[in-house]
TORBALO-496966 format. One record per residue (C-alpha): z, y, x. Coordinates in steps of 0.1 Angstrom, whole numbers, plus 5000, padded with zeros to 4 digits. Layout:
N
ZYX;...
This chain:
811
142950214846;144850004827;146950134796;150850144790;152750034821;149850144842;149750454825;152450614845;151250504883;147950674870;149051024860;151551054888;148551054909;146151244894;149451454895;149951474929;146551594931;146451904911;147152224932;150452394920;151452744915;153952734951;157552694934;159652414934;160052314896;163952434901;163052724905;160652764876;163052574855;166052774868;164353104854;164352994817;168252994819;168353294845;165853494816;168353364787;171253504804;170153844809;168753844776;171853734758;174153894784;175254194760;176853904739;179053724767;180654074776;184054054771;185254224738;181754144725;180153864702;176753804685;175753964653;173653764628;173853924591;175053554581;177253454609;179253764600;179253724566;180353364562;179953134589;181853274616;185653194587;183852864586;183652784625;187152964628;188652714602;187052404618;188552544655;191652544640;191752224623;190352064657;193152264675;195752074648;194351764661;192751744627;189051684612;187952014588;187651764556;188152004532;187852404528;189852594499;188752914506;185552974488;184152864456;187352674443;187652434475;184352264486;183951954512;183552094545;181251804550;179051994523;178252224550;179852144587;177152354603;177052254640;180552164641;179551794655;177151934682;177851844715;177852204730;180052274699;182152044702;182952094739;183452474740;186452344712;187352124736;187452364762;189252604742;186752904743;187553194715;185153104682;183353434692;182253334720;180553054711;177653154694;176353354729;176853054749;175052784724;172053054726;171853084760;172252704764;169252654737;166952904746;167052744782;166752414768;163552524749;161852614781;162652344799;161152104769;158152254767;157852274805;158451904807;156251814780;153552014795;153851894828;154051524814;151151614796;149151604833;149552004826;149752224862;153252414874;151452784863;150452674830;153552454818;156052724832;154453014813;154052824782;157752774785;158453144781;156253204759;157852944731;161453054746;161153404736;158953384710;159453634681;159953344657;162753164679;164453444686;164253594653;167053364641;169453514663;169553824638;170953624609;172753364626;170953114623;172052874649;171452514634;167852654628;167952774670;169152414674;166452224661;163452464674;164452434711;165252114711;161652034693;159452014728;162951794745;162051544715;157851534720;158551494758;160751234757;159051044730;155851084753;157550934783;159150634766;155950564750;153750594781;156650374805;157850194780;161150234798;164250234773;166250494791;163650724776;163950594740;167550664745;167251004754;165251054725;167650944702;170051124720;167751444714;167351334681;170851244669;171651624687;169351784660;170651614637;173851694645;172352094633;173151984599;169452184598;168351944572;165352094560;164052214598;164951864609;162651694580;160051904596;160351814630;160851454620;157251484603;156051554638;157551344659;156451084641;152751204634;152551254677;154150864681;152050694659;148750924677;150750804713;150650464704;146750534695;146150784730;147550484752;146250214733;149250044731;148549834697;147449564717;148549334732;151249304709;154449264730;153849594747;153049714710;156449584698;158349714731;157250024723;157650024685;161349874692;161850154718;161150374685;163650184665;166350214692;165850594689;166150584658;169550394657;170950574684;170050934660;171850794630;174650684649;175351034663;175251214629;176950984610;179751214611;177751444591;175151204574;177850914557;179851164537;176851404528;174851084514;177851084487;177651444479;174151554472;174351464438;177151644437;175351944453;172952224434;170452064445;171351684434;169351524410;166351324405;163751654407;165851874421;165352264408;162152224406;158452304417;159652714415;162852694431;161152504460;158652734468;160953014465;160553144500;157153064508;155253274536;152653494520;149453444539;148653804550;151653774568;149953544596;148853894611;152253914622;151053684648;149853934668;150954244653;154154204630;154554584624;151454514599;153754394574;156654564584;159654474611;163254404593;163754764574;160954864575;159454534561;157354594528;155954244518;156753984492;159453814505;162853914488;164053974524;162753904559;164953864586;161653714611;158853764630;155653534635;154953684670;153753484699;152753694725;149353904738;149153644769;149153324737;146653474721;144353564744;144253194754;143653094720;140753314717;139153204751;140252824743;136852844717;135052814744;137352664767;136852234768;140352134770;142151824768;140251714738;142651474722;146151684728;143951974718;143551844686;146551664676;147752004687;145652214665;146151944636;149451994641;149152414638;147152384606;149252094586;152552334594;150852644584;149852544548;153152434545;154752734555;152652894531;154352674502;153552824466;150653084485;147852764490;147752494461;147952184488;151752254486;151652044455;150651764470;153251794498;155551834472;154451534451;154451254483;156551424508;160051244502;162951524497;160551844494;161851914457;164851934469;164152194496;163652584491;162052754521;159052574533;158352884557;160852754578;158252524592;156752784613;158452694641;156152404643;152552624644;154352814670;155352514695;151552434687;150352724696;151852774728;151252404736;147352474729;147852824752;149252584782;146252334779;143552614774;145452774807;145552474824;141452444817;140852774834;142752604862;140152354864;137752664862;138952854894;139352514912;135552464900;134752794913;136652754941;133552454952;130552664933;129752354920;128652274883;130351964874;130551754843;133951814835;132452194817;129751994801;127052034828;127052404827;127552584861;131352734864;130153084871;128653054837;131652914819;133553264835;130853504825;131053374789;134853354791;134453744804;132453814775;134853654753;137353844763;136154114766;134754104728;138254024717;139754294732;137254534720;137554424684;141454474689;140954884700;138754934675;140754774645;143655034663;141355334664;140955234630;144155214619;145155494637;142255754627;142755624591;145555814568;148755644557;148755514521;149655734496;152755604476;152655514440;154455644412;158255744426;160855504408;163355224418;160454934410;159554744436;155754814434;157255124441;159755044466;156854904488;153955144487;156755384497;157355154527;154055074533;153355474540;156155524559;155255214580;151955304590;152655494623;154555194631;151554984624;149255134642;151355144673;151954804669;148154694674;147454964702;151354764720;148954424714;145654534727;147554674757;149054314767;146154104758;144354324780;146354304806;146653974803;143653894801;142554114834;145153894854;143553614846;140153764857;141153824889;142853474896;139753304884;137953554908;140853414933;141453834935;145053714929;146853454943;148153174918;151853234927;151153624920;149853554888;152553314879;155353574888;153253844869;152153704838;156153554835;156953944841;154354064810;155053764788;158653854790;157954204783;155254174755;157953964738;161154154745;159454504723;159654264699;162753994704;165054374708;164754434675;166654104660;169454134688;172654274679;176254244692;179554364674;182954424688;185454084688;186853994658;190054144660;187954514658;185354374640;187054204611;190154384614;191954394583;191154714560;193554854530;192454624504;192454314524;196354414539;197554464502;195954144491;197153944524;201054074510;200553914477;202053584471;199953294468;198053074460;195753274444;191853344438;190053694442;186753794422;185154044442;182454244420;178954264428;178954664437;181254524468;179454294499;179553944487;181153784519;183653544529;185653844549;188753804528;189153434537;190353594573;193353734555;194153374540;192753484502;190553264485;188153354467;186153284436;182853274450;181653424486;179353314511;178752914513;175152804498;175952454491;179352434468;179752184445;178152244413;180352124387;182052504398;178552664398;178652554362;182052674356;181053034369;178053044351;175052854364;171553094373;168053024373;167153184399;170553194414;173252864422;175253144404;175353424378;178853414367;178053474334;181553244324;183653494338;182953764310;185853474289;189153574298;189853234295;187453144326;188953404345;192753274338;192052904341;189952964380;193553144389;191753464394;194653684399;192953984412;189854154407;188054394433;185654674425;184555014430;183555064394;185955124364;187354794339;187854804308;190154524294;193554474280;194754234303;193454364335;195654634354;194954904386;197454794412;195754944442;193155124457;191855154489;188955174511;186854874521;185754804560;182354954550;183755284537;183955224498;186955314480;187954954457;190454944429;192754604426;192754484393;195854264386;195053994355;197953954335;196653644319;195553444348;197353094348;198952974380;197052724400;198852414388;200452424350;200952194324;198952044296;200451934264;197251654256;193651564267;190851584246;187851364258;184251564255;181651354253;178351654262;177351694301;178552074296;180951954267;184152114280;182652464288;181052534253;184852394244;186452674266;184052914251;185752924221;187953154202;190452934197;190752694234;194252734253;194052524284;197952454283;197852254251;194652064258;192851964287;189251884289;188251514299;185251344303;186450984298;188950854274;192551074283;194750804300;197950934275;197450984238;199851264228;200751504205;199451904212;202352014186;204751844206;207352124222;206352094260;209152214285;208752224320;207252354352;204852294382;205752454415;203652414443;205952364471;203252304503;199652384501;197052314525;193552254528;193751864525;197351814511;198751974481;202551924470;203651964431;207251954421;207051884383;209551884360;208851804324;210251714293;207851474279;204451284292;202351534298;199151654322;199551834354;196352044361;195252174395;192552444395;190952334426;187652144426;187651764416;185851544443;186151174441;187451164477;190851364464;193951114454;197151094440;200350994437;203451034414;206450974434;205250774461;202750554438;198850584434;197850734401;194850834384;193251174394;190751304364;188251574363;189351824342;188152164324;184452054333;185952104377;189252114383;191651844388;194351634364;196651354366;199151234341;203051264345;205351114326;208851284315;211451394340;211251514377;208151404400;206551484434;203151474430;200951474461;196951524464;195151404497;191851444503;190951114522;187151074526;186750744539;182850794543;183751134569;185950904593;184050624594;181350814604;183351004630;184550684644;180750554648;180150924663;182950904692;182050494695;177950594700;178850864726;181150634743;178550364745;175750644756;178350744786;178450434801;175550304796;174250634819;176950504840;175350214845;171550364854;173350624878;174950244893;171550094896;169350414908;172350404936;171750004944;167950114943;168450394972;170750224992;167949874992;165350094999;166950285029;
């Protein structure tokens, strides 16, 4: 057979020869979204939405600022509610999805969207890995369970629990990339290059950037071994059609996240992690998976299940399970011939993905880190994961596709070559000893477990060597339930596929019954990281301290202590606040606070009164007592979460735009905050530049006059001024070099001042002054967004036109 165009006439044959389980593939493809919606169905209750610790604690203000903003006919450009105003672009989430964007569209409440983009993506994953598999020359039985087995897989729905939806986003639309990459490469056909750029630009789209680099490491390691499998480097046209297919897929994936890409590009150096080596070689593998925790493949109570997790990780809001019925095919795969070169792309694949996972835990993360472009700049390599799993299951589906092959062997009771000359009764009573070995080392490592005492704690204390043997004994029960759960299923599963290699069982009884244990095995598991909450008006509804601060006139900031959650639940209310949930503010304002080591933040700054007046901190909120002149106990109530909080009022906070009698140019990268930690800075006779100040005036001058903010909004703040001499008018909200200004109708010059904020010069008398936030990078790339999918649309127009023409000629 001939490679490349040929390539397709060939499998659909050999295709149409292998013996299928008995369903029509819409049916087998219509229980991956028929499984997601009764698994998710708790969420799309009415009065109900998801839980996921981070949705809750800061996304969900986010996605309800950007519905608004859409609902004002407006782009979310910039958001003043955390962290002294940051780019929304810094951050946009999944805003730009399409499933996103079309639930705005359609008007569905923010709380209801994160349910349905589950559902949608979980049902999307199966159906990938069921295409790919089945493109793959894989049978019906083997593809379909291999789709619910990576579908429900601890690890994908693990994210659910924090809210991780641009993470869901990429991981189950991983397998829809590899398959359509496979296609276009084996056709050659460009509507298949297009749909992978189309998948691609969709993950993109995630704003996942870290996941994303990882899956882009894979889809191009499995189209460069495509271009090898169909030996398509020569001759070279075919070489260059499909190489140019790759290109177009590319294009057509930078098109679609422009909106996100073009205005990012300008702000990473603006971001914590800017700079040439980003925080460096600790900082990156900060949340590396330890390696004892690969156990958790098969039994994650060894290490502990969210509370009652022990390990090394700070937190762990995940699980590395895959499934008894995965497993067990893995095990009987080392016997198993498969499909030798997917098997070991596959297994490559696994392998590569698991030693980056393991980051700072195996040396070769050096190396990664040293050639892999962006990886310094990155923080949790065990993100990856998601990768060994797909592989895993992939492998499962070939090794169950082999015993296929077995049973048809069988079937004949002929030896053939295709098990390397060895009669297939032999290649099953090996497998049955394989299995059955397996299984038996799996009871006994539980009888062990089980018969063996639980670890006796250390030393009591509030260490956390002491925190975790504590843990670790109380865990133990837990543990050794967990393997006895395990052996159960691979045995099971392993028993079932006994008997339909004996042809005891029918291979549409074992499809229906292994989809039935797979789903079972993994919902023990999947329950534990699925939560819902009531709607947000009962969920977030407002308790005494946010109704007192809601009352106060604005604008203002609030510092919420650390005894209190660190959440953006205020920003509901319409307070901002000084720091809360975000992970990628601008960190000029990191520095401001008080830049960490460990941390973007320690807020070590904001011990100087002067820090806390000049970042308008008005209020301060804790459940502890304050000792300080200038702060005052206005209120106190209780806190959603029970606490009782005292409102500190700061007498000595500056309002959010004053007036500065000079500007004094500081010439250090930290210049103006060793200036404002001194005795003797006052922020309304000098303010802090870092060029040459525009207006050379006189501190001792007498300065009259006054800045009233007369309309505020996220993009577009008004200043009345009124002023007896040149002076500077200073905003304490972030600098970004997409903010302008004007002076009474006319563009002026907008400084950075006080090492973040804001500044522009005023001459004497009365003046509007007006800031805009105007990114041009944000709606150029939104224009090139809504152009690309226009373009997309009709060009699917057309191939519905010509499929039509195509039916009609051949009828």
């Amino acid at each position: 057979m001939k490679r490349g165009s040929t390539e397709g006439e060939g499998r659909e044959e050999r295709r149409a020869a292998v013996q299928e389980s008995g369903f029509p593939n819409w049916v087998l493809i219509s229980s991956y979204l028929l499984a997601a919606l009764v698994f998710f169905f708790p969420a799309l209750l009415p009065g109900r939405m998801m839980f996921g610790s981070d949705y809750v604690a800061g996304a969900f203000f986010f996605e309800e600022f950007a519905t608004d903003r859409f609902q004002s006919a407006a782009l979310p450009q910039w958001l003043p509610t955390v962290y002294g105003g940051v780019p929304f672009f810094a951050n946009p989430m999944d805003v730009y999805y399409p499933i996103s964007v079309l639930l705005r569209l359609a008007q569905v409440p923010t709380h209801e969207h994160l349910g349905i983009l589950f559902v949608t993506q979980f049902f999307l994953a199966g159906v990938g890995v069921y295409l790919l598999l089945r493109e793959m020359g894989v049978r019906q039985l083997a593809a379909h369970l291999a789709g619910l087995a990576y579908t429900f897989s601890g690890y994908l729905i693990s994210n659910i629990y924090a809210g991780h939806d641009g993470r869901a986003i990429v991981a189950t639309l991983a397998p829809l990339l590899l398959f359509t990459l496979h296609r276009g490469f084996r056709t050659g056909a460009l509507r298949w290059f297009v749909a992978a750029g189309i998948v691609s630009g969709s993950v993109l789209l995630s704003f996942q950037i870290q996941t994303t680099f990882y899956l882009a490491l894979a889809a191009l390691a499995w189209s460069a071994f495509l271009l090898w499998h169909f030996g398509l480097f020569r001759p070279l046209p075919v070489l260059a059609r499909r190489v140019g297919g790759g290109l177009i897929a590319l294009a057509i994936a930078l098109a679609l996240s422009s909106v996100n890409l073009l205005p990012f590009l300008g702000y990473i150096d603006a971001s914590p992690r800017g700079g040439e080596g980003g925080r460096g070689y600790e900082y990156s593998v900060g949340w590396s998976m330890p390696l004892e925790e690969t156990v958790g493949i098969a039994v994650p109570e060894r290490i502990g299940v969210l509370d009652a997790y022990w390990g090394d990780n700070a937190f762990k809001l995940h699980t590395e399970y895959v499934g008894g019925l995965v497993v067990a095919l893995l095990i009987l795969s080392l016997y198993l011939p498969a499909r030798r070169r997917y098997t070991w792309f596959y297994l490559g694949t696994a392998l590569f993905f698991l030693t980056i996972a393991f980051g700072g835990h195996t040396p070769l993360y050096r190396v990664y880190y040293a050639i892999l472009p962006g990886t310094s700049k990155f923080r949790a390599p065990s993100i990856s994961f998601y990768l060994v799993v797909l592989s895993l299951t992939i492998l499962a589906g070939l090794a169950l596709n082999r015993l296929a092959d077995l049973r048809a062997a069988l079937a004949e009771r002929a030896g053939g070559g295709s098990f390397a000359d060895r009669p297939a009764n032999e290649v099953l009573r090996r497998l049955t000893y394989l299995g059955a070995a397996a299984l038996a080392a799996v009871v006994f490592w539980a009888v062990i477990v089980s018969a063996t005492p639980p670890p006796t704690p250390g030393a009591p204390g509030l260490t956390a060597e002491a925190v975790r043997s504590v843990k670790a004994a109380q865990n133990h029960a837990a543990y050794a339930q967990g393997i006895w759960r395990f052996a159960l299923f691979m045995g099971l599963s392993l028993i079932v596929l006994w008997g339909w290699l004996e042809r005891r069982v029918s291979s549409r009884v074992t499809l229906a019954f292994l989809s039935v244990l797979t789903l079972a095995d993994l919902w023990l598991i999947d329950k534990k990281f699925f939560e819902t909450v009531p709607e947000p008006s009962t969920y977030f509804a407002a308790d005494e301290v946010a109704s007192f601060l809601s009352r106060q006139p604005g604008p203002f900031r609030a510092f919420v202590l650390f005894d209190l959650a660190q959440d953006n639940y205020l920003t509901h209310f319409g307070v901002e606040l000084v720091g809360g949930e975000h992970g990628n503010q601008l960190q000029t304002y990191n520095e401001f606070l008080g830049a960490g080591e460990q941390t973007y933040t320690d807020y070590h700054n904001m011990g100087y009164p002067i820090f806390l007046a000049l970042a308008n901190v008005k209020y301060i909120i804790t459940g502890q007592e304050i000792g300080a002149p200038f702060l005052e106990p206005v209120f106190s109530g209780r806190t959603r979460r029970g606490r009782t909080a005292t409102v500190f009022e700061n007498s000595a906070v500056l309002p959010r735009a004053f007036l500065a009698a000079s500007g004094t140019r500081v010439s250090a990268p930290d210049g103006a905050l060793e200036r404002m930690r001194s005795a003797n800075f006052d922020p309304t006779r000098e303010v802090l530049l870092y060029e040459e100040p525009p207006l050379t005036l006189d501190p001792a001058a007498p300065l009259e006059g006054s800045a009233r903010i007369t309309r505020y909004e996220s993009a577009l703040v008004i200043v009345e001024v009124t002023v007896n001499r040149p002076a500077y008018l200073v905003l304490t909200d972030n600098y970004y070099p997409d903010w302008r200004v004007e002076v009474d109708g006319e563009e002026a010059r907008l400084l950075r001042a006080d090492h973040t904020f804001r500044a522009v010069p005023v001459p004497a008398g009365g003046h509007s002054v007006v800031f805009r936030f105007e990114p041009t990078s944000l709606r150029i790339g939104f224009v090139v967004y809504v152009i690309t999918w226009l373009a997309l649309a009709a060009y699917g127009l057309v191939l519905m036109f010509i499929a039509k023409r195509k039916r009609s000629v051949e009828g």
